[in-house]
C-alpha angles and dihedrals in degrees: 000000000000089000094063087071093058092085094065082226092156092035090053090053091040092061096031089057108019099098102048095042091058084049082059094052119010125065126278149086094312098044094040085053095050093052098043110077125146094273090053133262110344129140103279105179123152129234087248078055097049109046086045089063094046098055086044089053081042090052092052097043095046084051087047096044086051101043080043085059102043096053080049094060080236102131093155083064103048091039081056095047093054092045091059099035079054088047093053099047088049078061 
Protein backbone atom coordinates (compact mmCIF):
# COMPACT_ATOMS: atom_id res chain seq x y z
CA UNK A 1 0.00 0.00 0.00
CA UNK A 2 3.06 2.35 0.57
CA UNK A 3 3.75 2.17 -2.90
CA UNK A 4 0.59 3.75 -3.85
CA UNK A 5 2.06 7.05 -2.42
CA UNK A 6 4.75 7.00 -4.52
CA UNK A 7 2.76 8.73 -7.36
CA UNK A 8 2.31 12.11 -5.35
CA UNK A 9 -1.18 11.77 -6.57
CA UNK A 10 -2.64 14.06 -3.55
CA UNK A 11 0.62 16.39 -3.59
CA UNK A 12 0.11 16.99 -7.55
CA UNK A 13 -3.70 18.18 -6.91
CA UNK A 14 -2.75 19.89 -4.05
CA UNK A 15 -0.37 22.25 -6.11
CA UNK A 16 -2.40 22.19 -9.26
CA UNK A 17 -5.78 23.62 -7.06
CA UNK A 18 -4.62 25.02 -4.17
CA UNK A 19 -4.62 28.34 -5.14
CA UNK A 20 -7.72 28.68 -6.53
CA UNK A 21 -9.46 26.70 -3.87
CA UNK A 22 -8.16 29.21 -1.06
CA UNK A 23 -9.64 32.25 -3.71
CA UNK A 24 -13.36 30.10 -3.12
CA UNK A 25 -13.10 30.23 0.94
CA UNK A 26 -10.62 32.28 2.42
CA UNK A 27 -10.46 36.53 2.16
CA UNK A 28 -9.12 38.43 -0.58
CA UNK A 29 -9.64 39.99 -3.84
CA UNK A 30 -11.32 36.85 -5.37
CA UNK A 31 -13.66 35.96 -2.37
CA UNK A 32 -14.61 39.83 -1.59
CA UNK A 33 -15.62 40.03 -5.52
CA UNK A 34 -17.71 36.96 -5.47
CA UNK A 35 -19.77 38.16 -2.51
CA UNK A 36 -20.29 41.83 -3.63
CA UNK A 37 -22.84 42.01 -6.21
CA UNK A 38 -25.50 45.12 -6.65
CA UNK A 39 -28.20 43.56 -4.11
CA UNK A 40 -25.61 43.25 -1.58
CA UNK A 41 -23.57 40.58 -0.52
CA UNK A 42 -24.84 37.65 -1.67
CA UNK A 43 -22.79 34.30 -3.22
CA UNK A 44 -22.05 35.33 -6.94
CA UNK A 45 -20.25 32.56 -8.36
CA UNK A 46 -20.33 31.78 -11.79
CA UNK A 47 -21.34 28.14 -13.67
CA UNK A 48 -17.20 27.86 -14.86
CA UNK A 49 -16.86 28.29 -10.66
CA UNK A 50 -18.95 26.09 -9.91
CA UNK A 51 -18.32 23.11 -11.92
CA UNK A 52 -14.76 23.60 -11.09
CA UNK A 53 -15.59 23.04 -7.62
CA UNK A 54 -17.61 20.15 -8.29
CA UNK A 55 -14.78 17.98 -10.34
CA UNK A 56 -12.28 19.10 -7.53
CA UNK A 57 -14.82 17.75 -4.82
CA UNK A 58 -15.14 14.64 -7.57
CA UNK A 59 -11.42 14.25 -7.57
CA UNK A 60 -11.30 13.97 -3.58
CA UNK A 61 -14.23 11.71 -3.20
CA UNK A 62 -13.04 9.07 -6.35
CA UNK A 63 -9.27 9.05 -4.25
CA UNK A 64 -11.33 8.48 -0.92
CA UNK A 65 -13.72 5.84 -2.39
CA UNK A 66 -10.37 3.94 -3.69
CA UNK A 67 -8.08 4.23 -0.58
CA UNK A 68 -11.60 3.24 1.25
CA UNK A 69 -11.41 0.12 -0.88
CA UNK A 70 -8.05 -0.79 -0.58
CA UNK A 71 -8.00 -0.75 3.36
CA UNK A 72 -10.81 -2.67 2.82
CA UNK A 73 -8.76 -5.63 0.72
CA UNK A 74 -11.75 -4.56 -2.24
CA UNK A 75 -9.67 -4.10 -5.27
CA UNK A 76 -12.79 -4.90 -7.75
CA UNK A 77 -14.26 -1.61 -6.14
CA UNK A 78 -11.69 0.53 -6.35
CA UNK A 79 -10.82 -0.79 -9.74
CA UNK A 80 -14.45 0.20 -10.43
CA UNK A 81 -14.11 3.80 -8.77
CA UNK A 82 -10.96 4.77 -11.03
CA UNK A 83 -12.71 3.36 -14.29
CA UNK A 84 -15.44 5.61 -13.84
CA UNK A 85 -13.50 8.64 -12.41
CA UNK A 86 -11.35 7.95 -16.04
CA UNK A 87 -14.67 7.74 -17.85
CA UNK A 88 -15.79 10.94 -16.55
CA UNK A 89 -12.86 12.89 -17.21
CA UNK A 90 -12.86 11.42 -20.95
CA UNK A 91 -16.42 13.37 -20.79
Amino acid sequence: MVESFNEKVLSQIKQQTWKSMCAYTHTGGLHVQRWNTEDGIEANYSREEVLEVLKFAEIIASLAVIGVARLASDDELAVQTLEAFKKRVEE
